[in-house]
N, C-alpha and C positions, 0 to 999 in steps of 0.2 A: 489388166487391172484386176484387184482381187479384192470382193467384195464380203461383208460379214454380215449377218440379218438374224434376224428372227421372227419366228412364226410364218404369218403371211402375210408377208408384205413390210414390214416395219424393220427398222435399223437397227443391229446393236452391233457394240464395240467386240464383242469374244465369241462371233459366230453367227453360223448359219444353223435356225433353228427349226427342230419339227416338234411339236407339241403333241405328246402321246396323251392323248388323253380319254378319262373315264366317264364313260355319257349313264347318268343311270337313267332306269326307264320301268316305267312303272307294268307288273306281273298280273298275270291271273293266278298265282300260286295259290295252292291252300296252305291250310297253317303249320304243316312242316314242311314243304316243299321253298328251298332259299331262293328267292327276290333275285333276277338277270339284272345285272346292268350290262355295259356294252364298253368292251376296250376300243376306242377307236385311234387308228398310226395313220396319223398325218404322212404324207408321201412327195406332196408338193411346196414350193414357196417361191411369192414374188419380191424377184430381190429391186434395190431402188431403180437400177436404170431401167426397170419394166420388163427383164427377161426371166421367163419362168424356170426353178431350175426343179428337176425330177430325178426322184430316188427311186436308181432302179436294181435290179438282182439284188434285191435284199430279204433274207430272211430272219423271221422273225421267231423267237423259242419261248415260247410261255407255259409255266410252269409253278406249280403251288395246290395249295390247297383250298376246297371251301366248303362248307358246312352248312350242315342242313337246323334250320333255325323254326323254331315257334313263337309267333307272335301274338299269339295268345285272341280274346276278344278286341276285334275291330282294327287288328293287323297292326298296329301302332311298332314301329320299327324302335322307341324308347322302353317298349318292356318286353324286348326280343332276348331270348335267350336260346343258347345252343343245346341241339339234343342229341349230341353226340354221335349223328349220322356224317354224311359228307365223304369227301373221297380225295383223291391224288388227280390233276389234271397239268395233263401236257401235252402240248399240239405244237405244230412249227404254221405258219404263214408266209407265203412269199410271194411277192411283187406279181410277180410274170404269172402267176396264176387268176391274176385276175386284171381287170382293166389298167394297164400299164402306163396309161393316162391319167387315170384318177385322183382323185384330190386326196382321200383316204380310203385303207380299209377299215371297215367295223366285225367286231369278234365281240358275240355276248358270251359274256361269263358269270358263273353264278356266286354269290358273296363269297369274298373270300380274301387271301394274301396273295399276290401272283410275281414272280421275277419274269420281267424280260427281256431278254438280249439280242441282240443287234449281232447274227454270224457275220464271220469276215466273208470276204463276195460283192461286195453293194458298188456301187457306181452311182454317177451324177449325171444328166445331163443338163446342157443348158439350150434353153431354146427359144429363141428370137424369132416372130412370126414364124415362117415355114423354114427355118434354119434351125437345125438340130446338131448340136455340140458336143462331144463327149467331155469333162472338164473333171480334172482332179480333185478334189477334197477332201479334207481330214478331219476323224473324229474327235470334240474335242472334249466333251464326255467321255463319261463309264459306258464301257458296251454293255452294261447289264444296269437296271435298273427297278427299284419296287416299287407297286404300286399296291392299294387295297382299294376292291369293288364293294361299294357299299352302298344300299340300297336309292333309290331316290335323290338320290348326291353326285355331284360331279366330282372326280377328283385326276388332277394330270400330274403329270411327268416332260421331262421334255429329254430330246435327244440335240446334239449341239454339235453343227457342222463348222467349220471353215473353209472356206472355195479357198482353193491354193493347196501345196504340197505342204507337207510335213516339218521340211526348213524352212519353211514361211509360219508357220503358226506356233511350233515347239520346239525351236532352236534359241538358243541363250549364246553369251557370249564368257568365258574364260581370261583374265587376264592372270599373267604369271610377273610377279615381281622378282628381284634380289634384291639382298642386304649384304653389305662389307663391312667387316670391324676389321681393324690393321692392328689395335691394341685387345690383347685379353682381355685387363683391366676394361675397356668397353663394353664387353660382350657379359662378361662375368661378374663385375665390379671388383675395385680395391678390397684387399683381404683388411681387417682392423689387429690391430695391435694384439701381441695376446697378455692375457693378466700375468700380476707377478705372483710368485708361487710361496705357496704358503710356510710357515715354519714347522719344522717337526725334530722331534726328540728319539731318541730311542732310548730304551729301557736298558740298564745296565744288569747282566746277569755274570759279572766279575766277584769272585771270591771278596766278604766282607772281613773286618776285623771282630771277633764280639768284643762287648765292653768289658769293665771291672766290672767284679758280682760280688755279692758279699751271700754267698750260700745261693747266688742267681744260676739259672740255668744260661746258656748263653743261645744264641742269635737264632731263628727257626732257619735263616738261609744259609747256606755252604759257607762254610767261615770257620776260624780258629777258637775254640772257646777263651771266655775272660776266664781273666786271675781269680783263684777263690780267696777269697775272706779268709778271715783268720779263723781255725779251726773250722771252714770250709770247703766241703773238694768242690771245685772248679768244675760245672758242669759239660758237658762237651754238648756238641754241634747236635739237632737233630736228622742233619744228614751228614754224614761223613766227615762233623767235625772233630777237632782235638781237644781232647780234656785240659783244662787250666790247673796249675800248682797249687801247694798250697800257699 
């Protein structure tokens, strides 16, 4: 049977869940020294049928920055402003280093942005009274996620298991169809009719006649010149035409 949960103890539909969460907690700092709060990685959960299941070989990589802040008279975390101190922090955390029973570890950190991820390695057990399981599971979150520690505030994350394999939580299904057309006309559609075609002329560049002239000059196009008038000469063609009589 393959079970899905969240947090501790409670049911959900898309997993088994660990709730990383930001405990904040209140400092002795003075006024530029940044406010701890406390990352704390949940490691256990009880799933419905009452067997506890345990995250084990898992490290943890946390990583970010956080800054050194003044809070000016009477610490008031609303008119904190950054002074441009602060640093790079990164630390790894894992399981087996410390009580491999426990419910969670706590890691204080000081304000800031932090990413953290979940290395490959981890394991589940499950454990029924004095019966210990080893039992498959799949992540079904991001191995990496952000968090901001900010003073006197809680703030979580959660990391999102499923009990069961791989093909059990993230496998889909593929169906492949075909299609047959036996006609073109099916696949492509009937072609339409084509238009009827328009009319056109061509321009005639055929030797003309010129007219009668009476002292006229004749035709500007290729052509014979006209007869001249009486006591007229007959002008000729502006291109290569023939003079007219008189």
């Amino acid at each position: 049977m393959f079970n899905a949960f969240k947090g501790f103890g409670s049911l959900a539909a898309a997993g088994l869940v660990f709730a990383v969460g930001l405990v904040g907690c209140v400092s002795q700092a003075d006024d530029h020294e940044a406010e701890l709060g406390s990352l704390s990685l949940p490691l256990a959960a009880n799933g419905p049928s009452g067997a506890r299941y345990q995250l084990r070989n898992a490290t943890f990589e946390i990583q970010g920055n956080y800054y050194s802040w003044d809070y000016g008279t009477g610490g008031s975390a609303s008119n904190a402003t950054a002074t441009g101190g602060g640093g790079y922090y990164l630390s790894t955390v894992n399981t087996e280093d410390h009580d491999p029973g426990a419910d969670a570890i706590t890691v204080d950190l000081e304000q800031g942005g932090y990413y953290v991820t979940l290395l490959p390695g981890w394991s589940f057990e499950k454990i029924e009274g004095d019966t210990v399981t080893n039992v498959e599971a799949t992540l079904l979150s991001s191995q990496q996620i952000y968090v901001y520690v900010s003073p006197r505030s809680t703030t979580w994350a959660e990391y999102r298991f499923g009990i069961g394999d791989r093909a059990l939580w993230l496998n889909g299904k593929l169906n492949i169809g075909i299609d047959v057309h036996e006609n073109p006309d099916d696949y492509y559609g009937a072609g339409g009719a084509g238009g009827a075609g328009g009319a056109s002329s061509t321009g005639s560049w055929a030797t003309g006649t010129g007219g009668a002239g009476d002292g006229s000059t004749g035709s500007w196009a290729t052509g014979v010149g006209g007869a001249g008038g009486a006591g007229g000469a007959g002008g000729g063609s502006w291109e290569g035409g023939t003079g007219g009589g008189e």
